[in-house]
N, CA, C and O atoms as CSV, one atom per row, in Angstrom:
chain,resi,resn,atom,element,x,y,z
A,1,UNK,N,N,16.279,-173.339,-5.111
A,1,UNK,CA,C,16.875,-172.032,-4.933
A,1,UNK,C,C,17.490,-171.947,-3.545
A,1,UNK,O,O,17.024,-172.593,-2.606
A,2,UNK,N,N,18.445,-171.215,-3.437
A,2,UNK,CA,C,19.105,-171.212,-1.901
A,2,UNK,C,C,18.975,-170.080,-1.657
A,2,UNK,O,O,19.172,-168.994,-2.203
A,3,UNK,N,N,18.421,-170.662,-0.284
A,3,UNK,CA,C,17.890,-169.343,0.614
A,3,UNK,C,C,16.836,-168.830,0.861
A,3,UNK,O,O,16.565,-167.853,1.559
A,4,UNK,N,N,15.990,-169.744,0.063
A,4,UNK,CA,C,14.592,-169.619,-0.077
A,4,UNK,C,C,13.560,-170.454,1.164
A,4,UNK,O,O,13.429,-171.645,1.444
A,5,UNK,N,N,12.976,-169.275,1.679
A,5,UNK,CA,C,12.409,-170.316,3.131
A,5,UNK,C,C,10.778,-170.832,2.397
A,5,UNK,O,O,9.929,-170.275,1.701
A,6,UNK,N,N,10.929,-172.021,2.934
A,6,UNK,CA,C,9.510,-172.669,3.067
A,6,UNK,C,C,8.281,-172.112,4.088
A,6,UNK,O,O,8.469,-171.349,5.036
A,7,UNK,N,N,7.152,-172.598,3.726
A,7,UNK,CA,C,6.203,-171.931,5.142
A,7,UNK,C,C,6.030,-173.602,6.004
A,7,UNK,O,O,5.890,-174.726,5.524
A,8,UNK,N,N,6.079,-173.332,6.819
A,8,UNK,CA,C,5.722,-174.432,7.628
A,8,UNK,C,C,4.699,-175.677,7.499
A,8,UNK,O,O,3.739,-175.121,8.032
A,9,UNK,N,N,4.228,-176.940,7.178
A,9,UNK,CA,C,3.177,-177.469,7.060
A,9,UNK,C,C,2.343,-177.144,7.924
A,9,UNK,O,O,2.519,-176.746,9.075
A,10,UNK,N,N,1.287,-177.348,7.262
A,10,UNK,CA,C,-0.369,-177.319,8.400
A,10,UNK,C,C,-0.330,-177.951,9.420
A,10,UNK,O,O,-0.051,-179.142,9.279
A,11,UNK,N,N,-0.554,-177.502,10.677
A,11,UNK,CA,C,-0.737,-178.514,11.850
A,11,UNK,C,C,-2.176,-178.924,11.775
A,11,UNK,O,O,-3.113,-178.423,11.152
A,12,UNK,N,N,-2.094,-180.300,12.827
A,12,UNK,CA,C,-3.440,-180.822,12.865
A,12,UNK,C,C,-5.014,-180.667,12.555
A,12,UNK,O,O,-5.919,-181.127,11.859
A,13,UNK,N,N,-4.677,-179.551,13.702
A,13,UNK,CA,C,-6.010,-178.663,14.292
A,13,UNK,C,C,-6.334,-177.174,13.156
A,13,UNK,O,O,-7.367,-176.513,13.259
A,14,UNK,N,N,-5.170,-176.847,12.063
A,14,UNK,CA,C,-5.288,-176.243,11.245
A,14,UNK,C,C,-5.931,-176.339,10.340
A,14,UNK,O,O,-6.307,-175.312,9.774
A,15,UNK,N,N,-6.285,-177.559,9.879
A,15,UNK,CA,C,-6.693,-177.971,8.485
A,15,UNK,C,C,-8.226,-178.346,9.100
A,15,UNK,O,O,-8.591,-178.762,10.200
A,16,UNK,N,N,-9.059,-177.942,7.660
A,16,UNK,CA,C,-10.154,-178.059,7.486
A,16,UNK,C,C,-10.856,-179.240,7.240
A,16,UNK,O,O,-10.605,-180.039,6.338
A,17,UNK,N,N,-11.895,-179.337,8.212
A,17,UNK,CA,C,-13.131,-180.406,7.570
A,17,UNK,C,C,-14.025,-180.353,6.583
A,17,UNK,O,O,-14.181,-179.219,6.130
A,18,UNK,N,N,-14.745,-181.301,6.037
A,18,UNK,CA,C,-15.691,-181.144,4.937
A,18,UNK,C,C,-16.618,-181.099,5.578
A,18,UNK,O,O,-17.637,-181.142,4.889
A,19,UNK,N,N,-16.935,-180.973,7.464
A,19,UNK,CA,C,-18.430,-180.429,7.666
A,19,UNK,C,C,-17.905,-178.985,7.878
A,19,UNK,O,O,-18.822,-178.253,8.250
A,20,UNK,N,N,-16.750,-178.367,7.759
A,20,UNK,CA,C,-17.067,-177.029,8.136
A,20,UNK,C,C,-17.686,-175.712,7.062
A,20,UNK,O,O,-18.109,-175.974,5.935
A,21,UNK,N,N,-17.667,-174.842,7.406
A,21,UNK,CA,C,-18.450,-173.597,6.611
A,21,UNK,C,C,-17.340,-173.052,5.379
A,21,UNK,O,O,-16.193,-173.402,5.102
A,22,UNK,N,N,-17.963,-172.367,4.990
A,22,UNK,CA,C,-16.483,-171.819,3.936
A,22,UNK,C,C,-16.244,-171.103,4.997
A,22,UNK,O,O,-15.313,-171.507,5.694
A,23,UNK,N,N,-17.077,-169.679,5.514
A,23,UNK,CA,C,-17.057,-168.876,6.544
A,23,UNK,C,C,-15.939,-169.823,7.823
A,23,UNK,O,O,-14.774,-169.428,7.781
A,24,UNK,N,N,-16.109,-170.530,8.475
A,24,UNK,CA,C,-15.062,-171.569,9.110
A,24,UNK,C,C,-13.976,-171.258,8.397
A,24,UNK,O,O,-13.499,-170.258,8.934
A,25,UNK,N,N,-13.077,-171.691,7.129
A,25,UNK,CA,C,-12.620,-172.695,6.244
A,25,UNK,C,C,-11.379,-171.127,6.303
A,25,UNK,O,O,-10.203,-171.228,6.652
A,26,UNK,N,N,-12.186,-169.557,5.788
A,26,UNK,CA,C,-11.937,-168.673,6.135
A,26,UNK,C,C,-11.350,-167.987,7.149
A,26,UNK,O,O,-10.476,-167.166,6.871
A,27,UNK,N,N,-11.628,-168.151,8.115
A,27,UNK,CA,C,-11.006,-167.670,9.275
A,27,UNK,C,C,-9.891,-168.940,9.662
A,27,UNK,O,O,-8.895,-168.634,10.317
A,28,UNK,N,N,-10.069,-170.174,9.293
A,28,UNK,CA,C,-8.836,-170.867,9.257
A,28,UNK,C,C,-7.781,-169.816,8.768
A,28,UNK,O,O,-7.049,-169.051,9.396
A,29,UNK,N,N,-7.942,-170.023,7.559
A,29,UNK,CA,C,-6.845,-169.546,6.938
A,29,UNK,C,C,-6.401,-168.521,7.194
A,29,UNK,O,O,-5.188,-168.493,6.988
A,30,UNK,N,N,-7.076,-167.027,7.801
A,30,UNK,CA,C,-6.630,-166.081,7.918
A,30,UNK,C,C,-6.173,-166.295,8.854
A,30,UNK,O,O,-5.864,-165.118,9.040
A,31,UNK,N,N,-5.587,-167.061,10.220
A,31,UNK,CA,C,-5.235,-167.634,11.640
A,31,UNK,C,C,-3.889,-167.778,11.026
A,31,UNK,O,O,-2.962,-167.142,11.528
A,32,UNK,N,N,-3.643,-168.664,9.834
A,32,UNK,CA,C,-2.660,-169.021,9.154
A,32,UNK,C,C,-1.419,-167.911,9.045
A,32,UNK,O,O,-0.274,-167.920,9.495
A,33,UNK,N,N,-2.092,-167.049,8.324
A,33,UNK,CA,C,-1.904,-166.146,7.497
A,33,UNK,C,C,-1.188,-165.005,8.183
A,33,UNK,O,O,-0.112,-164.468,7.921
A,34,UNK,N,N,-2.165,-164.758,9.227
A,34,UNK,CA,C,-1.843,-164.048,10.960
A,34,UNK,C,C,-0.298,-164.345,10.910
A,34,UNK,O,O,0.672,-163.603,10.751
A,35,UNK,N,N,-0.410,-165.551,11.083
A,35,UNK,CA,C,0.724,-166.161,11.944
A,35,UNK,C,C,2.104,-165.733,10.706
A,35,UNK,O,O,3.256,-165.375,10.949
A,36,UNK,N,N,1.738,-165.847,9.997
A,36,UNK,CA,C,2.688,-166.077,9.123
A,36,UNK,C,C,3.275,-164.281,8.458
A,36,UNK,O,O,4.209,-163.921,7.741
A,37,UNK,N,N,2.304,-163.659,9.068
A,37,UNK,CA,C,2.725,-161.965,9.279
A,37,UNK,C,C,3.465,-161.342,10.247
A,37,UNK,O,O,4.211,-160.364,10.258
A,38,UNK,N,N,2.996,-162.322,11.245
A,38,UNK,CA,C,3.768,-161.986,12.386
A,38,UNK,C,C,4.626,-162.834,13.134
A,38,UNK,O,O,4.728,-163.003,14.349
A,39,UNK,N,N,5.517,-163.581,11.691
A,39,UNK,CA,C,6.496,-164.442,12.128
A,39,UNK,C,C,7.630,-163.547,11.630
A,39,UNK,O,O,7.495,-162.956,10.558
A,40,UNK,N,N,8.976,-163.395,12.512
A,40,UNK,CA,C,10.167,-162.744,12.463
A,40,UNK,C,C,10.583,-163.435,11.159
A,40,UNK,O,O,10.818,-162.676,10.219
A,41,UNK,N,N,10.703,-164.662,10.964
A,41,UNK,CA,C,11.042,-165.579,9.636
A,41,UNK,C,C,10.794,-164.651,7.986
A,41,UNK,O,O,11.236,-164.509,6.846
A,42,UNK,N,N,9.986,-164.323,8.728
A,42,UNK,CA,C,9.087,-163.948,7.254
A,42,UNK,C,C,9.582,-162.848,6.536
A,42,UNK,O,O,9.788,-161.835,7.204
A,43,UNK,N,N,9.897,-162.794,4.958
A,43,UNK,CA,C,11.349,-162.014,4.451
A,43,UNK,C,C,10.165,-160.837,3.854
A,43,UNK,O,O,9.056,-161.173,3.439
A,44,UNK,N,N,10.486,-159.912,3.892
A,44,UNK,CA,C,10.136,-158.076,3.946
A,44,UNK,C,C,8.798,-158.484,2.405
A,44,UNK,O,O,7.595,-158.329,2.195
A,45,UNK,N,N,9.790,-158.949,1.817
A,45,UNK,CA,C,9.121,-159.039,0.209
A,45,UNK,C,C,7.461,-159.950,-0.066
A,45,UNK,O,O,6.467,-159.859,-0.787
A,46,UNK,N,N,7.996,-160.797,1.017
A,46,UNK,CA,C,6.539,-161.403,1.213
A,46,UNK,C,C,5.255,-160.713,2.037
A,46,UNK,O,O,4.110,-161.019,1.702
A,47,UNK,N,N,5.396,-160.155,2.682
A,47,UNK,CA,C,4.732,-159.090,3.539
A,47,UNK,C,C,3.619,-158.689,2.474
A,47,UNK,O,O,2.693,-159.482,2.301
A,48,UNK,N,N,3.654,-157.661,1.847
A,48,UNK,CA,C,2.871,-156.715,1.509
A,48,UNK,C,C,1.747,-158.016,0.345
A,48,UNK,O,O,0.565,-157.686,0.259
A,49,UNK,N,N,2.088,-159.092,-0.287
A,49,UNK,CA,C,1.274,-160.111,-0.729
A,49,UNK,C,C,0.233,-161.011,0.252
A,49,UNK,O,O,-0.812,-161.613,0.006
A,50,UNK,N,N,0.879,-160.846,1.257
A,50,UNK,CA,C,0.343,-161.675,2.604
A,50,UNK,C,C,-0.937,-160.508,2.871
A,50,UNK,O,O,-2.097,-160.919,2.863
A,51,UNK,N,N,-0.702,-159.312,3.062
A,51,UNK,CA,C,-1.356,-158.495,3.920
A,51,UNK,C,C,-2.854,-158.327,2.522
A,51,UNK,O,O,-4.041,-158.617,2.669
A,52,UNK,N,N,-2.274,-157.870,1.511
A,52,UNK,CA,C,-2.971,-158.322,0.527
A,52,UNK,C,C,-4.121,-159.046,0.492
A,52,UNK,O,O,-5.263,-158.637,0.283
A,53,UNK,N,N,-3.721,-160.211,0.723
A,53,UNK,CA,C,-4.838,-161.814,0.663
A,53,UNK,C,C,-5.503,-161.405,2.283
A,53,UNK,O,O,-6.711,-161.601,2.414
A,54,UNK,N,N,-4.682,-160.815,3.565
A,54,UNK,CA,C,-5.256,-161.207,4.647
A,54,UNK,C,C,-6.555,-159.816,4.103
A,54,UNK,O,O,-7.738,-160.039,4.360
A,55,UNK,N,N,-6.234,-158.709,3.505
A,55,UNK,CA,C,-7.788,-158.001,2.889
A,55,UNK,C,C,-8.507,-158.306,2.385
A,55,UNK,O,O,-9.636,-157.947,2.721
A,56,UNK,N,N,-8.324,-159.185,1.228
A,56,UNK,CA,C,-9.320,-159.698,0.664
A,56,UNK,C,C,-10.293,-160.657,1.288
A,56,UNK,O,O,-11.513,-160.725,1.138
A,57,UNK,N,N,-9.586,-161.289,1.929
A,57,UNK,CA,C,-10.379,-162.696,2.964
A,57,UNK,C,C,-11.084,-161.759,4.034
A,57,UNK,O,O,-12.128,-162.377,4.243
A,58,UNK,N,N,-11.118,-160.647,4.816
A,58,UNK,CA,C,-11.590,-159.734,5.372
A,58,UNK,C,C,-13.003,-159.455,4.901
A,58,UNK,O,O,-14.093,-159.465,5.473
A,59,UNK,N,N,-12.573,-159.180,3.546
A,59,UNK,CA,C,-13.938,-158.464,2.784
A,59,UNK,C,C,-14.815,-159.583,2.884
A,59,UNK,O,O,-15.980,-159.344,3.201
A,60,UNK,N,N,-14.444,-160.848,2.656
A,60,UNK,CA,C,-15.091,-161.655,2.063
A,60,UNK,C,C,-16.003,-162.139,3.820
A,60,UNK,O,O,-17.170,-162.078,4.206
A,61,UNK,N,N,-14.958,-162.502,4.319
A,61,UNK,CA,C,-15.194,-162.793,5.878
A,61,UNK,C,C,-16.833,-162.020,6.048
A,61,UNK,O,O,-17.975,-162.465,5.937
A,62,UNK,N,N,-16.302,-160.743,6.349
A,62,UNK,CA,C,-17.478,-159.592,6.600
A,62,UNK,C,C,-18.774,-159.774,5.532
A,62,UNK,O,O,-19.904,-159.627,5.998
A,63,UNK,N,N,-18.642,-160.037,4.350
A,63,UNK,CA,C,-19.750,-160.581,3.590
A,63,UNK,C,C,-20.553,-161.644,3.963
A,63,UNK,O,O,-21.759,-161.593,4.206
A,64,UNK,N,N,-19.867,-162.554,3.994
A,64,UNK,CA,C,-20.647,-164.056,4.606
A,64,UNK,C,C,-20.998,-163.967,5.904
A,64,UNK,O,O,-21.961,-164.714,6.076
A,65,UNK,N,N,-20.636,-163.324,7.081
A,65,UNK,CA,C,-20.937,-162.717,8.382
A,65,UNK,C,C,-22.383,-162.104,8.284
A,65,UNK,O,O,-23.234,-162.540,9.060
A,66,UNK,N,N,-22.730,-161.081,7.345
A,66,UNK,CA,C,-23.580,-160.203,7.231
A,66,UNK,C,C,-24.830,-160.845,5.975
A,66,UNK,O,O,-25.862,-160.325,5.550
A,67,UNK,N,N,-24.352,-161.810,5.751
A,67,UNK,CA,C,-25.458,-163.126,4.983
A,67,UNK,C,C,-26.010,-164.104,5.561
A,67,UNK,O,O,-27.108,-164.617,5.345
A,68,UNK,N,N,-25.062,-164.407,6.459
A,68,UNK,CA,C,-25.450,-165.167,7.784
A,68,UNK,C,C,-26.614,-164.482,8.871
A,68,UNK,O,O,-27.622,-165.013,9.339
A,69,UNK,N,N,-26.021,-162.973,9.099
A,69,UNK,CA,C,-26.948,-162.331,10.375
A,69,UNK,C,C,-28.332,-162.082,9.463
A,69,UNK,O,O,-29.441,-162.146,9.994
A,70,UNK,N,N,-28.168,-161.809,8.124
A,70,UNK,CA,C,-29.624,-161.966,7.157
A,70,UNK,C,C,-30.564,-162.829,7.199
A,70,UNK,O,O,-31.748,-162.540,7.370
A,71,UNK,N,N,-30.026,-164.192,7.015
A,71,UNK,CA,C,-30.707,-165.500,7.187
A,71,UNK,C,C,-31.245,-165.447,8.679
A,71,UNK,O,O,-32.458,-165.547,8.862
A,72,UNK,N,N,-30.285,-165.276,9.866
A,72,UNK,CA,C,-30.721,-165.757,10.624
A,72,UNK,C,C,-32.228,-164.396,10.773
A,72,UNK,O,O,-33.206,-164.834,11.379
A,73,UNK,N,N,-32.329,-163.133,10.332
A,73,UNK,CA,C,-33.477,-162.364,10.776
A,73,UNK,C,C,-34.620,-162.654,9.854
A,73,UNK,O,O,-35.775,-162.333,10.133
A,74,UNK,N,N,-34.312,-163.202,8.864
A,74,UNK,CA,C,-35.327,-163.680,8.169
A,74,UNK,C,C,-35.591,-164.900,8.277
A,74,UNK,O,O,-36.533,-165.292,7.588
A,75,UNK,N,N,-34.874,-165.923,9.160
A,75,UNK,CA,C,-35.698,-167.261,10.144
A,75,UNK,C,C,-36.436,-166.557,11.161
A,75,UNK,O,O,-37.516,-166.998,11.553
A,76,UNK,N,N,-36.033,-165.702,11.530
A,76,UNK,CA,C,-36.638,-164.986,13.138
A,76,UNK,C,C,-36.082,-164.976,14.386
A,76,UNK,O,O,-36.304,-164.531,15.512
A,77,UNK,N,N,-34.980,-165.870,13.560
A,77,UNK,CA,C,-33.435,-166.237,14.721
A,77,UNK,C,C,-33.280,-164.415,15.463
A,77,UNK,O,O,-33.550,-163.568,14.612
A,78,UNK,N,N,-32.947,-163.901,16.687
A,78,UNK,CA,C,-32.454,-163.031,17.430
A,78,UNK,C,C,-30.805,-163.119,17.228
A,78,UNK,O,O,-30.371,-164.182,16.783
A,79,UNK,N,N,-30.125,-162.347,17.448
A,79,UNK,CA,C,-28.752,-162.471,18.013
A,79,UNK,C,C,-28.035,-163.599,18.748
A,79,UNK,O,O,-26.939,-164.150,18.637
A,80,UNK,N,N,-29.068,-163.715,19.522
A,80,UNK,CA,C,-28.169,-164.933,20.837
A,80,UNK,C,C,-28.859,-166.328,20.130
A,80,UNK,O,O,-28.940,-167.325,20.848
A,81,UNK,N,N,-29.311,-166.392,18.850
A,81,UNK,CA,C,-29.968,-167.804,18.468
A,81,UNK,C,C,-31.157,-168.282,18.610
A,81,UNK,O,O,-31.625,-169.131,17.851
A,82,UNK,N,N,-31.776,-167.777,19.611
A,82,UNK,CA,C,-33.004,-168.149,20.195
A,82,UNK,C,C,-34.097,-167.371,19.080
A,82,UNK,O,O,-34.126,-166.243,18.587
A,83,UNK,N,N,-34.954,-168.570,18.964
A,83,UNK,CA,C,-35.755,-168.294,18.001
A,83,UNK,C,C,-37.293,-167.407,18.785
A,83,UNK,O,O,-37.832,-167.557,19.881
A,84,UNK,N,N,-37.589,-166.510,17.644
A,84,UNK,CA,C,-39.038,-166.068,18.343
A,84,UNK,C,C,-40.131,-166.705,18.250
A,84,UNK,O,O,-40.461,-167.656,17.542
A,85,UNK,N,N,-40.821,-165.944,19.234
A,85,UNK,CA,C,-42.450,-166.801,19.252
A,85,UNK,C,C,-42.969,-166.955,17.903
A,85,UNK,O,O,-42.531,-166.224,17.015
A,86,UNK,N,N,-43.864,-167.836,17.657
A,86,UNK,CA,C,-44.517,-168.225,16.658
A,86,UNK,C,C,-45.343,-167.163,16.002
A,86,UNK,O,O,-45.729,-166.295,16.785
A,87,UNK,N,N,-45.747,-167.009,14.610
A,87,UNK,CA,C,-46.796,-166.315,14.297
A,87,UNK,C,C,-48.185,-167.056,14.442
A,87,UNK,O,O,-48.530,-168.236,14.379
A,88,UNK,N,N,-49.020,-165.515,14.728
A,88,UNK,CA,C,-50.396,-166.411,15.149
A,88,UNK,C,C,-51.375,-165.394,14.707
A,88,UNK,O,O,-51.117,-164.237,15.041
A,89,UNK,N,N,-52.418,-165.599,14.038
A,89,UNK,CA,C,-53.088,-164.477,13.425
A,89,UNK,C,C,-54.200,-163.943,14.517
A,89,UNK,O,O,-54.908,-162.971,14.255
A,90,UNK,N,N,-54.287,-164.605,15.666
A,90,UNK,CA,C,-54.924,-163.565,16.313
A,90,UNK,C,C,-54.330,-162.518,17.262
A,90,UNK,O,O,-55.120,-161.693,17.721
A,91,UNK,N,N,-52.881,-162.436,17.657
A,91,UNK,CA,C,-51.810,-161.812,17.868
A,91,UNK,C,C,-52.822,-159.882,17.099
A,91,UNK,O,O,-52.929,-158.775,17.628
A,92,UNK,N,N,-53.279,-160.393,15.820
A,92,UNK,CA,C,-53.250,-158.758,15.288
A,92,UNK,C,C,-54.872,-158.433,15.635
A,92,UNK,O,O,-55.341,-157.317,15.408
């Protein structure tokens, strides 16, 4: 078709590993996605499909974020990682 723009290939540092997280894998893409919203290139019609997917990956983002901060309070993990003291039954 003429006139039809391509999106750019993936650079290097863009593309995903098989040790990373989906959560990772995710915010890749929405970096992508970013970019590709707030490229002048980018024709009116594609917009509102882009912004679309960048919500949905949001929701999803914020889900796995808040499954993650779960796990870590039910390891005993804190915020900053650091794990708490041990349980000890004479503690009570």
């Amino acid at each position: 078709m003429a006139g039809r723009k391509q999106l750019r290939p993936v650079a290097p540092d863009e593309r995903a590993t098989p040790s990373e997280s989906r959560l990772d894998r995710l915010r890749a893409q929405r970096a992508v996605l970013d970019a590709h919203i707030h490229n002048d290139q980018t024709l009116a019609r594609d917009l509102a499909p882009l912004i679309r997917q960048v919500r949905e990956m949001d929701k999803e983002i914020e889900s796995l974020e808040i499954q993650e901060t779960e796990v870590k309070a039910l390891r005993g993990d804190d915020l900053n990682g650091a794990s708490s003291t041990a349980w000890r039954i004479e503690a009570i």
